[in-house]
VEXFISE-348629 format. One record per residue: x, y, z of N, C-alpha, C in turn; residue in three letters. Coordinates in Angstrom, 1 decimal. Example, Ala and Ser with C-alpha at 12.3 -4.5 7.8 and 13.67 -1.06 7.14 Angstrom:
- n_px;n_py;n_pz;ca_px;ca_py;ca_pz;c_px;c_py;c_pz;residuo
- 13.2;-5.7;7.8;12.3;-4.5;7.8;13.2;-3.3;7.8;Ala
- 12.8;-2.2;7.1;13.7;-1.1;7.1;12.9;0.0;7.9;Ser
REM end
This chain:
- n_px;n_py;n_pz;ca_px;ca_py;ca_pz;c_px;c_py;c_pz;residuo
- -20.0;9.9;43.0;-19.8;11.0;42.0;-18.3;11.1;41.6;Unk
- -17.2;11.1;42.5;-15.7;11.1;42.2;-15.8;10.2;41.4;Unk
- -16.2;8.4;41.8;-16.0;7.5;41.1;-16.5;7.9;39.4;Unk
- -17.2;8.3;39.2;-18.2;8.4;37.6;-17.2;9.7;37.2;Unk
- -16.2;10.7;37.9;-15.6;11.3;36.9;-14.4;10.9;37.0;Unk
- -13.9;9.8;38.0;-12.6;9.2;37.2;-13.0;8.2;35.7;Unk
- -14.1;7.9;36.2;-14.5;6.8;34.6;-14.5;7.4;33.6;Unk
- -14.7;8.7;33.5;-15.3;9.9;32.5;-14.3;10.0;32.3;Unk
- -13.1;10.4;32.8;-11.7;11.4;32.4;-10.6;10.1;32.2;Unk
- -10.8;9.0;32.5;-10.4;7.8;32.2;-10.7;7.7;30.1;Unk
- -11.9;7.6;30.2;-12.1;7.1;29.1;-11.8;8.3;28.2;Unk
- -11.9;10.0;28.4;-11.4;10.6;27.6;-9.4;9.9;27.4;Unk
- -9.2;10.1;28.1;-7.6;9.8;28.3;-7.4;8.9;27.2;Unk
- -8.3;7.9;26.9;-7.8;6.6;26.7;-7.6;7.0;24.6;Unk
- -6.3;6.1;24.6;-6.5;6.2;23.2;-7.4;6.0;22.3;Unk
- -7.1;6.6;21.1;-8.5;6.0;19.9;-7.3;5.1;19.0;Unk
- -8.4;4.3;19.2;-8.0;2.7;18.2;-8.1;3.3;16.9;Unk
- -7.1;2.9;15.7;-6.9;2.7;14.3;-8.2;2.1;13.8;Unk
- -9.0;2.3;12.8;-9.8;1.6;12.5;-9.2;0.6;11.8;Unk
- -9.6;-0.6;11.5;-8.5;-1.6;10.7;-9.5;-1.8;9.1;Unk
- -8.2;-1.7;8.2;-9.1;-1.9;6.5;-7.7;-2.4;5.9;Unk
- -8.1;-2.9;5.3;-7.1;-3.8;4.0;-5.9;-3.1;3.1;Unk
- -5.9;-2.3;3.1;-5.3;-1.2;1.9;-5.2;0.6;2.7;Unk
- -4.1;1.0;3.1;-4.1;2.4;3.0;-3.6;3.0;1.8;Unk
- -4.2;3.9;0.7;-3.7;3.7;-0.4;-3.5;5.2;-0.4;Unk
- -2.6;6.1;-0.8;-2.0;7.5;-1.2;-1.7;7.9;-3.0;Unk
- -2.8;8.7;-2.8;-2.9;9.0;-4.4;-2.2;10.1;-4.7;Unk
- -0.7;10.0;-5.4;-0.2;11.1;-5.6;-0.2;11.7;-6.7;Unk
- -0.9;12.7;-7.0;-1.3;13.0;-8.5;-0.2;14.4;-8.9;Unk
- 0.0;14.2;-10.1;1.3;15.2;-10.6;0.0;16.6;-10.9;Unk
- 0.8;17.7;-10.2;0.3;19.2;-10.4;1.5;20.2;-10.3;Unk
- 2.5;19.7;-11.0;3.7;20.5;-11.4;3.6;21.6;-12.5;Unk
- 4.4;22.0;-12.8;4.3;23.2;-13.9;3.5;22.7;-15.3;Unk
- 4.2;21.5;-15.4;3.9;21.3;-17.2;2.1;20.7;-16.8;Unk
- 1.5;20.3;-16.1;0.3;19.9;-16.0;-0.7;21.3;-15.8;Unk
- -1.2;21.5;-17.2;-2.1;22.9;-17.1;-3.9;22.4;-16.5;Unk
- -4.4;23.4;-15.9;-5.7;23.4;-15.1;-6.7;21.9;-16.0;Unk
- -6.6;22.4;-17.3;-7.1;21.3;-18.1;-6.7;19.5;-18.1;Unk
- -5.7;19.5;-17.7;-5.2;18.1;-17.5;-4.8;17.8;-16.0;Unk
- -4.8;19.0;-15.6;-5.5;18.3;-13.5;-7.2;17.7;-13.4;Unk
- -8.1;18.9;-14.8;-9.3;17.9;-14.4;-9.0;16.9;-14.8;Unk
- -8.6;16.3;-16.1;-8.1;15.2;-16.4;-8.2;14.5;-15.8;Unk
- -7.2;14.0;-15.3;-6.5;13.3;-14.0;-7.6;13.4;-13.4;Unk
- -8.2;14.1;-12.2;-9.5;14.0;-11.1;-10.3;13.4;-11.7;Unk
- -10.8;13.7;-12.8;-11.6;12.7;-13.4;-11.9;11.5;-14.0;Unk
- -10.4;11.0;-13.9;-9.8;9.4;-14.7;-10.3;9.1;-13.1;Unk
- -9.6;9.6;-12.1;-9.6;9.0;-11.1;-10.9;8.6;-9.9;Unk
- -11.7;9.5;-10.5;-13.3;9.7;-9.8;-13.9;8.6;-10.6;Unk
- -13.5;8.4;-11.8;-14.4;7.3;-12.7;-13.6;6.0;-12.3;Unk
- -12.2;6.0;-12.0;-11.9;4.5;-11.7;-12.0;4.3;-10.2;Unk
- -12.4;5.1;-9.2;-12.6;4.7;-7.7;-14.3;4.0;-8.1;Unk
- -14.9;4.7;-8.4;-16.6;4.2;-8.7;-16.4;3.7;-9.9;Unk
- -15.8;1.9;-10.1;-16.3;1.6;-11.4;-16.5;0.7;-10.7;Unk
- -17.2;-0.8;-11.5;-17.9;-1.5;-10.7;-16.8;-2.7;-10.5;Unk
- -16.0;-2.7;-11.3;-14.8;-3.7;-10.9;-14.1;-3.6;-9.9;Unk
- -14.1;-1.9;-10.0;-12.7;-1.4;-8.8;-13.7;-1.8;-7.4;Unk
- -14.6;-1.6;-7.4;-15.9;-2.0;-6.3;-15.8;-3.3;-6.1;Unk
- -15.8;-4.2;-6.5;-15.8;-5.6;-6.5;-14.6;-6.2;-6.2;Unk
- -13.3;-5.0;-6.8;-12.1;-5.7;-5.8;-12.3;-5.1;-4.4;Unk
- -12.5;-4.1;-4.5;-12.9;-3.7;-2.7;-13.6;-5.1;-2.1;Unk
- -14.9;-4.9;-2.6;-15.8;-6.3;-1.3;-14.8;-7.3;-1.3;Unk
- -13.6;-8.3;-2.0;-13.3;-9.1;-2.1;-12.0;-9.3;-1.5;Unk
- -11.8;-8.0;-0.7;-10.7;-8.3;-0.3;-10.6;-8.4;1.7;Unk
- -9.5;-8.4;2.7;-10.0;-9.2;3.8;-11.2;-8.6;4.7;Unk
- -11.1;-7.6;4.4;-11.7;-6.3;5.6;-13.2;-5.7;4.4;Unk
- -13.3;-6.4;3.4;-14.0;-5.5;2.6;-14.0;-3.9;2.1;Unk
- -13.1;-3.0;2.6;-12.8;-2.0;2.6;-11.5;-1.6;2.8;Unk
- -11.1;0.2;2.0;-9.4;0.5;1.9;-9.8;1.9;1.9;Unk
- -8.8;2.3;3.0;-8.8;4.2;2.7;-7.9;4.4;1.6;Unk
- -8.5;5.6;1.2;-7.9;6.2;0.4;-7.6;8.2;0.6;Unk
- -6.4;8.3;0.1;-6.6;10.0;0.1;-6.1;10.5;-1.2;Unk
- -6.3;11.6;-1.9;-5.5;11.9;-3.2;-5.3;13.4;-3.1;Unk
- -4.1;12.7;-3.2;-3.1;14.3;-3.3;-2.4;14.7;-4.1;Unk
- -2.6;16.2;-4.8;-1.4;16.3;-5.7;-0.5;17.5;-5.4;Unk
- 0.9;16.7;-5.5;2.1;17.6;-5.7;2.6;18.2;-6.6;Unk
- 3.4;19.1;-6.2;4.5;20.0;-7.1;5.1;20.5;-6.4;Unk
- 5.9;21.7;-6.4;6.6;22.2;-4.8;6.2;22.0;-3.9;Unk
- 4.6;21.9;-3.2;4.1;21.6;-2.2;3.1;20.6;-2.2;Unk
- 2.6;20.3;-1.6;2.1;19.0;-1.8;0.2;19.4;-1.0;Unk
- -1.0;19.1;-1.8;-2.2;19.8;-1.5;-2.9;18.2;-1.4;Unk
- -3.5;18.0;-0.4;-4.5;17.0;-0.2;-5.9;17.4;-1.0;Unk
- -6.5;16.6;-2.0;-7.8;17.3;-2.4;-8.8;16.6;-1.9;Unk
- -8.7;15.2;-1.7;-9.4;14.7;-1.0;-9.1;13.8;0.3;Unk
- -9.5;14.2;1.6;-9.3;13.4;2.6;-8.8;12.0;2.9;Unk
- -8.4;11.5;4.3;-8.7;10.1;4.0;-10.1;9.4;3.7;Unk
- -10.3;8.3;3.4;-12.0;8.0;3.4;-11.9;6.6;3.1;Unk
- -13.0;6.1;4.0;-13.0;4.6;4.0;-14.4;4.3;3.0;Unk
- -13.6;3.4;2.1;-14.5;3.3;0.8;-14.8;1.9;0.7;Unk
- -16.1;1.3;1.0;-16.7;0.0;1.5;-17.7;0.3;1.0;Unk
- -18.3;0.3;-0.3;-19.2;0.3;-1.6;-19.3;1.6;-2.4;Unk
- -20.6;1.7;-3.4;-20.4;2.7;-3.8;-20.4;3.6;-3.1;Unk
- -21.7;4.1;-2.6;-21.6;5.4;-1.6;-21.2;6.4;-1.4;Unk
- -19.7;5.2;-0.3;-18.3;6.1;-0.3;-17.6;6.1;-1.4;Unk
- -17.9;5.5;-2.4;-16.5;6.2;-3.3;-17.5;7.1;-4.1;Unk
- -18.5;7.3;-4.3;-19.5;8.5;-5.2;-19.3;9.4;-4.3;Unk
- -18.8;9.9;-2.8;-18.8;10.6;-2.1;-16.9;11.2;-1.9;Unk
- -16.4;10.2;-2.2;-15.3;10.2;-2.4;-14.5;11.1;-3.8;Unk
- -15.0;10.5;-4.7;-15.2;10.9;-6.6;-15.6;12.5;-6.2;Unk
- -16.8;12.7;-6.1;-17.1;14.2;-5.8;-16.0;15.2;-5.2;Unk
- -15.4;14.1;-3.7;-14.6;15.6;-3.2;-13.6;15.9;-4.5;Unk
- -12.9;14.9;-5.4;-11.9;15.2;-6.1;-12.6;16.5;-7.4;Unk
- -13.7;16.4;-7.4;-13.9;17.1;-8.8;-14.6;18.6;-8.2;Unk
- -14.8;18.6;-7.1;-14.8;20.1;-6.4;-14.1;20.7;-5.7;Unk
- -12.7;20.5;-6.4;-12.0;21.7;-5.0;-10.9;22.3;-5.9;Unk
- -10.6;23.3;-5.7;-9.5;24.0;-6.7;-8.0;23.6;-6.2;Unk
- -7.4;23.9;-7.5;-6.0;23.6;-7.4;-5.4;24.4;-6.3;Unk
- -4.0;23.9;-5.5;-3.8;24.3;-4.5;-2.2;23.4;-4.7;Unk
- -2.0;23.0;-5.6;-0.7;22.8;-5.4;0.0;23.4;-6.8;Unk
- 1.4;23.6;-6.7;1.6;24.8;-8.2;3.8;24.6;-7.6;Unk
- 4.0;25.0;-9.3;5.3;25.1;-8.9;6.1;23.8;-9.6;Unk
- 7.2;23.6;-9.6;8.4;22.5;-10.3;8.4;21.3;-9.3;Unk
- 8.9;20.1;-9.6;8.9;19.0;-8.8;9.7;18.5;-8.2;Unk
- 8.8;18.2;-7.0;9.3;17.9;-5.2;9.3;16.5;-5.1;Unk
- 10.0;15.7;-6.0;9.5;14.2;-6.3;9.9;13.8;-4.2;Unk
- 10.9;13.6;-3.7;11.2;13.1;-2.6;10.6;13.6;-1.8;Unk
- 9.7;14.7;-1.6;9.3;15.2;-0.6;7.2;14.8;-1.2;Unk
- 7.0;14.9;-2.2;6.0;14.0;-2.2;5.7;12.8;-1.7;Unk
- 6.7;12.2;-2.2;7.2;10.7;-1.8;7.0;10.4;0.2;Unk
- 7.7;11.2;0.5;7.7;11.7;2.1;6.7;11.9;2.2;Unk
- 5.7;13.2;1.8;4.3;13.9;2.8;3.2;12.3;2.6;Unk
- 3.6;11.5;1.4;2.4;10.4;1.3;2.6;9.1;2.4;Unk
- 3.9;9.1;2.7;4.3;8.0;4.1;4.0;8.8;5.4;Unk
- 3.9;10.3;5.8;3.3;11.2;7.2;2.0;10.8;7.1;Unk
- 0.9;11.5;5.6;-0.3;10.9;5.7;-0.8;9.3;5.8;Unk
- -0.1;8.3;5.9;0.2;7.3;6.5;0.2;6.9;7.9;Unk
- 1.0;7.7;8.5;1.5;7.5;9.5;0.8;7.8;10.7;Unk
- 0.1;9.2;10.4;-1.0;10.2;10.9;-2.7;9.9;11.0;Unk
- -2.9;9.3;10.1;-4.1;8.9;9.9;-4.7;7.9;10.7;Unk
- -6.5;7.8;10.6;-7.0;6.8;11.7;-7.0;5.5;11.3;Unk
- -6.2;5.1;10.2;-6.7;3.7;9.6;-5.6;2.7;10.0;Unk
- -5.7;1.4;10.5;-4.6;0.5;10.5;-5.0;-0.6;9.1;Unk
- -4.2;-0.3;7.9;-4.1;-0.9;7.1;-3.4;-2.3;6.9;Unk
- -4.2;-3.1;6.2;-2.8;-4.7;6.7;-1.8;-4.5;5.5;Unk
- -2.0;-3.8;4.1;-0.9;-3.3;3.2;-1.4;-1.7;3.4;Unk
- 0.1;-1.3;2.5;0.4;0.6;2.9;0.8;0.7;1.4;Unk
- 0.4;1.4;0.5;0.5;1.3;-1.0;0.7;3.1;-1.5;Unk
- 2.0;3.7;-1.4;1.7;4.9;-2.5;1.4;4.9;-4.2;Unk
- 0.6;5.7;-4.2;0.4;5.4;-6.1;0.6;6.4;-6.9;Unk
- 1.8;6.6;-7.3;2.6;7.6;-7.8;2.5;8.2;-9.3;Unk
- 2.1;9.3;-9.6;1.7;9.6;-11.0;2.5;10.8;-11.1;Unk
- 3.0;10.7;-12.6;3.4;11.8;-13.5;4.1;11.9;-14.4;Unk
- 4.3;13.4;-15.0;5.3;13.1;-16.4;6.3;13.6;-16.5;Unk
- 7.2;13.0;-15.5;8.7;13.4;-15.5;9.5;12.6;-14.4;Unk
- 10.7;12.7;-14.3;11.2;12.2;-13.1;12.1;12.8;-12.5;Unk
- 12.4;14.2;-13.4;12.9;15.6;-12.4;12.7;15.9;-11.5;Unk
- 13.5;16.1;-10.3;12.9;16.6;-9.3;14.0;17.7;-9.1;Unk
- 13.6;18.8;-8.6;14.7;20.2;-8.5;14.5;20.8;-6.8;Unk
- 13.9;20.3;-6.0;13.8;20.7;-4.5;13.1;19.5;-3.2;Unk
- 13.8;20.2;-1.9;13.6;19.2;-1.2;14.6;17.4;-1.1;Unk
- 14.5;16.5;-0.5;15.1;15.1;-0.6;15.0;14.9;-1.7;Unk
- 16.3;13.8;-2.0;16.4;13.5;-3.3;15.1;12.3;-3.1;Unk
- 15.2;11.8;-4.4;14.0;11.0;-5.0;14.7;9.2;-4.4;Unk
- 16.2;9.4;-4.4;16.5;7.6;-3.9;16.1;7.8;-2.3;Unk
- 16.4;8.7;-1.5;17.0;9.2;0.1;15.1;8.8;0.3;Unk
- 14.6;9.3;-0.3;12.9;9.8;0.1;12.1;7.8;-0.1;Unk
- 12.3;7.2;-1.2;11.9;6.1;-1.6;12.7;4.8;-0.7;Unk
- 13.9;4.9;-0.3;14.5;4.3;0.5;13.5;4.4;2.0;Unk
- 13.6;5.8;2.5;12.4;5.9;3.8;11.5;5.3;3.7;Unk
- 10.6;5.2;2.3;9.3;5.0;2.4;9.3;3.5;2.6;Unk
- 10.0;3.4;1.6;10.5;1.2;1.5;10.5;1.1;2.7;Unk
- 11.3;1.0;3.7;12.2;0.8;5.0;10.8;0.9;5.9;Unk
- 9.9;2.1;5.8;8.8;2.0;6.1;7.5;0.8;6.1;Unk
- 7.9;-0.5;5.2;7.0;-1.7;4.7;6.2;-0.8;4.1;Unk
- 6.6;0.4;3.2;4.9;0.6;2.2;6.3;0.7;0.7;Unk
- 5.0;-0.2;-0.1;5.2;-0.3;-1.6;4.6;1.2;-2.1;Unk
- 5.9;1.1;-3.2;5.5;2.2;-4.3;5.4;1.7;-5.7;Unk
- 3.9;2.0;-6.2;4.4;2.1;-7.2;3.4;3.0;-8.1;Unk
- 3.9;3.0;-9.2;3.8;4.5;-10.1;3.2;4.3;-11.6;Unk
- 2.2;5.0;-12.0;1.8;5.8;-13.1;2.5;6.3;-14.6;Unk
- 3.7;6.0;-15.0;4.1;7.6;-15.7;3.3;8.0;-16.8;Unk
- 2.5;9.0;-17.0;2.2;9.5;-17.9;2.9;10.0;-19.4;Unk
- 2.7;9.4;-20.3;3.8;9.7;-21.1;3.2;10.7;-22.1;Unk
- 3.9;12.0;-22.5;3.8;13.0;-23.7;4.2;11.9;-24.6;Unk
- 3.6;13.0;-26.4;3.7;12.3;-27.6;5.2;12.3;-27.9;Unk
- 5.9;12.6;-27.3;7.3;12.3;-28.1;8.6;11.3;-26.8;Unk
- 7.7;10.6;-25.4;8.0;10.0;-25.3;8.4;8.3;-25.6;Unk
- 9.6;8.1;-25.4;9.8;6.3;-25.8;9.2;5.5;-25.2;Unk
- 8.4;5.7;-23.5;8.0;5.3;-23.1;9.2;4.0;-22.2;Unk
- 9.5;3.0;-22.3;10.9;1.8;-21.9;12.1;2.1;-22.6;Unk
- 11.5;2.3;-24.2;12.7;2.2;-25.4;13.7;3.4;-24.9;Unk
- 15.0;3.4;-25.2;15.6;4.4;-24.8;16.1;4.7;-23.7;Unk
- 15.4;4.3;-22.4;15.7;5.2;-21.5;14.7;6.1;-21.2;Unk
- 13.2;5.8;-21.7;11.9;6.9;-21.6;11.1;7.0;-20.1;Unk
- 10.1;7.3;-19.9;9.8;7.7;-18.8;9.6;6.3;-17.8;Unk
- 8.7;5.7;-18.4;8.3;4.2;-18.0;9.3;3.4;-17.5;Unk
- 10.6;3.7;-18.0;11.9;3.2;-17.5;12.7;3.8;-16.6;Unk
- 12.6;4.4;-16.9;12.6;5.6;-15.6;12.1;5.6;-14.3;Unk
- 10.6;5.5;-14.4;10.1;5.2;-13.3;10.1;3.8;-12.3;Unk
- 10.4;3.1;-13.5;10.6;1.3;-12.8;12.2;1.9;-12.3;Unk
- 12.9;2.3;-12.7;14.2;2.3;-12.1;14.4;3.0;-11.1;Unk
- 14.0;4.1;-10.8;14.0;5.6;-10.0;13.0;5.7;-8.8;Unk
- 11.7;5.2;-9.4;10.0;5.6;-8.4;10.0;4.5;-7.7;Unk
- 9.7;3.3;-8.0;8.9;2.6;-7.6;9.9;1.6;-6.4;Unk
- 9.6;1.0;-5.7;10.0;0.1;-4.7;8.7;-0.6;-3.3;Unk
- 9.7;-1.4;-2.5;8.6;-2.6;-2.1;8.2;-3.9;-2.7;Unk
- 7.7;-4.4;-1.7;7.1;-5.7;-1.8;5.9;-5.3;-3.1;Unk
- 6.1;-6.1;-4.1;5.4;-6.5;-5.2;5.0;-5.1;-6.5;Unk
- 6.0;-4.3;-6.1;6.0;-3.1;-6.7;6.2;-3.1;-8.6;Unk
- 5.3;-2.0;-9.0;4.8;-2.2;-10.4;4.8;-0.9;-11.1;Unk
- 5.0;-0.9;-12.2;4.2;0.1;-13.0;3.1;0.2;-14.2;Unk
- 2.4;0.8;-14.4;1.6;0.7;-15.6;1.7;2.3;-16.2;Unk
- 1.8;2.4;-17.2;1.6;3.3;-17.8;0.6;3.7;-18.5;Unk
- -0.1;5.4;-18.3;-0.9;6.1;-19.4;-0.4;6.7;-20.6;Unk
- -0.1;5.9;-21.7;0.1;6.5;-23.2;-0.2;7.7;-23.8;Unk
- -1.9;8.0;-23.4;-2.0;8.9;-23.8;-3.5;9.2;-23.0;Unk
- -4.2;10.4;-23.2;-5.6;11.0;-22.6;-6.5;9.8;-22.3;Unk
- -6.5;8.9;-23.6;-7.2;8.3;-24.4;-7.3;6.9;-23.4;Unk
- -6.0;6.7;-23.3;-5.6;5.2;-22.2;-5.7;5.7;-20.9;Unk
- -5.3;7.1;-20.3;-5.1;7.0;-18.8;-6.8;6.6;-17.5;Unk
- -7.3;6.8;-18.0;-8.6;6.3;-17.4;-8.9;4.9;-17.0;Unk
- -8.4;4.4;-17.9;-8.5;2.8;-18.3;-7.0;2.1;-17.4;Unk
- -5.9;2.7;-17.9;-4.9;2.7;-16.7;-4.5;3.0;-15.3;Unk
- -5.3;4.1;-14.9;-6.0;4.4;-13.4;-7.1;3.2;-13.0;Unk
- -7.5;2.7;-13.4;-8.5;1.5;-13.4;-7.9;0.0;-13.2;Unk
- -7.1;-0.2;-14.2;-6.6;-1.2;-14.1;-5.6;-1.2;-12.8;Unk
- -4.8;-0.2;-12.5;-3.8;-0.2;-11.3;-4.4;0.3;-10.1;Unk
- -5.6;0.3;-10.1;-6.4;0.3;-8.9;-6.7;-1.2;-8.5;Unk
- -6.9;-1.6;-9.5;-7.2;-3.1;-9.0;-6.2;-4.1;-8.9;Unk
- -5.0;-3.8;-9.6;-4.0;-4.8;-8.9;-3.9;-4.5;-7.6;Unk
- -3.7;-2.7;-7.5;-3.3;-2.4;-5.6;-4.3;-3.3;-5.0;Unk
- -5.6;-3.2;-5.3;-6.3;-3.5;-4.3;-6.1;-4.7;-4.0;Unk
- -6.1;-5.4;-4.8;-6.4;-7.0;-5.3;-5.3;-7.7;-4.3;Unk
- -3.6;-6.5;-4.6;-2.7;-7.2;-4.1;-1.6;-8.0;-5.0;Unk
- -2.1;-7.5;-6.4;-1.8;-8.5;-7.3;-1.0;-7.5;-8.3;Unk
- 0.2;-8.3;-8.8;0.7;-7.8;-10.0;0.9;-7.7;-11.0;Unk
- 1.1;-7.0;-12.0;0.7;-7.1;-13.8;1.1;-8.8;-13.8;Unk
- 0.1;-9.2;-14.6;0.7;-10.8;-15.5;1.6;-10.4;-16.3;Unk
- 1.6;-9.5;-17.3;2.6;-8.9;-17.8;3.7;-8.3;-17.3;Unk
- 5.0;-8.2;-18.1;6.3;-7.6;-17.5;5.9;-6.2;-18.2;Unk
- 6.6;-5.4;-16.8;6.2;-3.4;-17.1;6.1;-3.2;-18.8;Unk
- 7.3;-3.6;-19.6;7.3;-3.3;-20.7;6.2;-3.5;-21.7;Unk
- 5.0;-4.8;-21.2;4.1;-4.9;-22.1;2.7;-4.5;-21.3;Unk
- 2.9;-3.4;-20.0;1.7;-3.0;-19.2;1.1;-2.3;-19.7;Unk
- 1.7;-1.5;-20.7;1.0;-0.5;-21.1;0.7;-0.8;-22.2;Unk
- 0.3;-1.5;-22.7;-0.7;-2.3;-23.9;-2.0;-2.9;-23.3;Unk
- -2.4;-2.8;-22.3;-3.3;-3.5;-21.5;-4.8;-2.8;-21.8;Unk
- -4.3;-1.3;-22.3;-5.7;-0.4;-22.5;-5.9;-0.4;-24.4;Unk
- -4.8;-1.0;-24.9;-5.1;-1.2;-25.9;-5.8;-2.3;-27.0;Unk
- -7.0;-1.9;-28.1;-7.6;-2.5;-28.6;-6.4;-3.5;-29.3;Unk
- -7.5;-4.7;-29.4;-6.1;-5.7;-30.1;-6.8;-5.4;-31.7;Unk
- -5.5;-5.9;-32.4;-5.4;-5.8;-33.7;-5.9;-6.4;-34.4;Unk
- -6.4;-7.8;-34.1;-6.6;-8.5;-34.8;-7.9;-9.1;-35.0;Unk
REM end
């Protein structure tokens, strides 16, 4: 009987193993001031339609482990998890996935905490049960202000230094240049992103971000990088002319 409750209290003791999957991926979704209730569904729902599309599915099976957690969180002063982590290995889980993002209310509010976003998506990392063979934040928004908390180089340096790639989203308003100038897209390649094989793609407008959430799901997953240089990524959702 002693012997059977040292085995028992043995095996509670004992650690829990990391599950192992291909991709731990961190969805950082912008819920700062200028993003009203109407363009948070937005976003949750570009991004519920590009976890369950059938391509983004198909880079999943194809990659070493067949499966990648994912969690999506959006920031602003504080930073609100909407959907857990979740190991997404067909549709299933990502229809179960997609769902949690389009039922749960806003919970993050306030000006932007770019470094400390940056930060809470390397903890959720670090904390979680998954051993990932890449570590991928995916960084969205429209600005590159940040007014509280670590600066945005201090915060992206940790995360690098960390072995996880960033890379980033910018959403661009109608009166941005986008590269030209000094606009957000250049911005973000300069400022956001870092790591091994780090990228950006940009959403132009309502009309492209869905199709851009889509496409930069499957480089992450894939592992792979625009064929194109940043400057011509964001043409990728657009009809050709000719």
């Amino acid at each position: 009987m002693y012997r059977l409750f040292l085995i028992v209290m043995m095996t509670l003791a004992a650690p829990a193993f990391a599950q192992d999957t291909d991709l731990e991926l961190v969805l950082l979704a912008d819920a700062s001031g200028s993003i009203d209730q109407r363009e948070i569904d937005f976003q949750r729902q570009g991004y519920a339609q590009a976890i369950t599309d059938p391509e983004v599915l198909a880079a999943i099976a194809n990659t070493a482990y067949g499966s990648i957690a994912v969690t999506y969180v959006e920031w602003a002063t504080n930073q609100a998890v909407v959907a857990d982590w979740t190991l997404i290995d067909g549709p299933d889980s990502a229809t179960l996935f997609a769902a949690e993002l389009l039922n749960k209310p806003r919970q993050a509010y306030g000006r932007n905490a770019i470094g400390a976003a940056l930060l809470e998506g390397l903890r959720l990392m670090d904390t979680n049960d998954f051993d990932g063979w890449r570590r991928v934040i995916d960084f969205s928004g429209d600005s590159v202000r940040s007014y509280s908390g670590p600066s945005i180089a201090e915060a992206r340096d940790t995360v690098v230094a960390a072995g996880v790639t960033i890379n980033a989203l910018p959403i661009l308003r109608p009166d941005d240049p986008g590269r030209a100038q000094g606009g957000l897209e250049a911005q973000y390649e300069a400022q956001i992103i870092g790591g091994l094989g780090a990228f950006v793609v940009t959403a132009e407008n309502r009309a492209s971000f869905a199709e851009a959430v889509k496409r930069k799901l499957i480089l992450e997953i894939s592992g792979q990088m625009p064929t194109r240089n940043v400057a011509e990524a964001r043409n990728a959702a657009r009809p050709s002319s000719r």
